[in-house]
C-alpha positions in Angstrom: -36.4 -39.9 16.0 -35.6 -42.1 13.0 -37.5 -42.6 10.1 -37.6 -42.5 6.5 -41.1 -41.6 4.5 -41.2 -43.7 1.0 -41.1 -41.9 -2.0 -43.4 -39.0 -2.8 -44.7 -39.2 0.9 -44.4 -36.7 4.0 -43.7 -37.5 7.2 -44.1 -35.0 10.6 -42.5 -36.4 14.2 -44.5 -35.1 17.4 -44.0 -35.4 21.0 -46.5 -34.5 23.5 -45.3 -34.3 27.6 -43.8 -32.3 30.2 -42.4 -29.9 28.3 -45.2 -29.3 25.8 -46.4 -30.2 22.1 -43.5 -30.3 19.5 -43.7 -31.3 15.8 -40.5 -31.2 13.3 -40.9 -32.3 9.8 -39.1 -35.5 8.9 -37.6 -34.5 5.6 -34.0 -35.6 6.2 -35.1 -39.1 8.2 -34.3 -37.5 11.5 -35.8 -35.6 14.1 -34.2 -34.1 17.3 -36.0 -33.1 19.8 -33.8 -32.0 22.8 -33.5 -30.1 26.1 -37.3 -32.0 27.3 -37.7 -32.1 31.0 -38.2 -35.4 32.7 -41.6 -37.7 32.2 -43.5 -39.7 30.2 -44.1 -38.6 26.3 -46.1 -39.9 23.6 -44.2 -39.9 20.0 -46.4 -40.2 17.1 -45.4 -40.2 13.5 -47.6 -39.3 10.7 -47.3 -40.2 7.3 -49.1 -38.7 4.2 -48.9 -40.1 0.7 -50.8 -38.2 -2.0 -51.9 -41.3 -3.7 -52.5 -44.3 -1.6 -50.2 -47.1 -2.6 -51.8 -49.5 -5.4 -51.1 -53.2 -6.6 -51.0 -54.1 -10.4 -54.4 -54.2 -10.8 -54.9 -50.6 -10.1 -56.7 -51.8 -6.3 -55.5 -49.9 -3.3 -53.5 -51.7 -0.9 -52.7 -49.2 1.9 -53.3 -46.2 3.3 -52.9 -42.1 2.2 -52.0 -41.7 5.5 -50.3 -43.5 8.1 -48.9 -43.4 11.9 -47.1 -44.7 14.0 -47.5 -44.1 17.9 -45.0 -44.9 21.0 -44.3 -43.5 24.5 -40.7 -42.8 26.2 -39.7 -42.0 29.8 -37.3 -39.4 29.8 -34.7 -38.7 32.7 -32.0 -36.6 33.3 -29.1 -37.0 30.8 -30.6 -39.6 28.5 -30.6 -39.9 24.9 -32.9 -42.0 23.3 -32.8 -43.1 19.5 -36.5 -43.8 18.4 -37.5 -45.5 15.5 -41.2 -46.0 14.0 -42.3 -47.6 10.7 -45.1 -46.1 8.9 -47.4 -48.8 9.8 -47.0 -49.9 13.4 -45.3 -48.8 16.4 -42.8 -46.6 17.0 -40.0 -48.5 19.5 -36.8 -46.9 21.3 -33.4 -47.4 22.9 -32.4 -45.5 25.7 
């Protein structure tokens, strides 16, 4: 899983499916999650930022926290890169 938290924010990659719950922090931008058995998984990203982001004015114009959701089919010998935003969905290549 790809994905790069702005500045000052946290970010935490989770998969739920076959194989279980799994959640890796996504401090360096990148999250591997490897060795899942085959079937259907939902990929959500969360993103936490300790102040929401303001405008000029001082007015808030997003949210402390953030995520992103997808789902993947896994099979047998794939590799899949997944990348998510921290306001919409999370889309991947297989």
């Amino acid at each position: 899983m790809d994905y790069q938290a702005p500045d000052g924010s946290t970010a935490v990659a989770s998969i739920d499916g076959p194989s279980g719950h799994f959640d890796q922090a996504l401090d360096s931008g990148v999250a591997v999650f490897d060795g899942l058995d085959e079937g259907v998984y939902d990929i959500v990203v969360s993103v936490n930022t300790p102040t929401p982001p303001t405008d000029t004015t001082g007015a808030t114009v997003g949210p402390s926290n953030a995520s992103s959701r997808g789902r993947v089919e896994v099979h047998p010998g794939d590799h899949a890169v997944i990348s998510c935003t921290g306001y919409a969905d999370c889309s991947g290549l297989l």
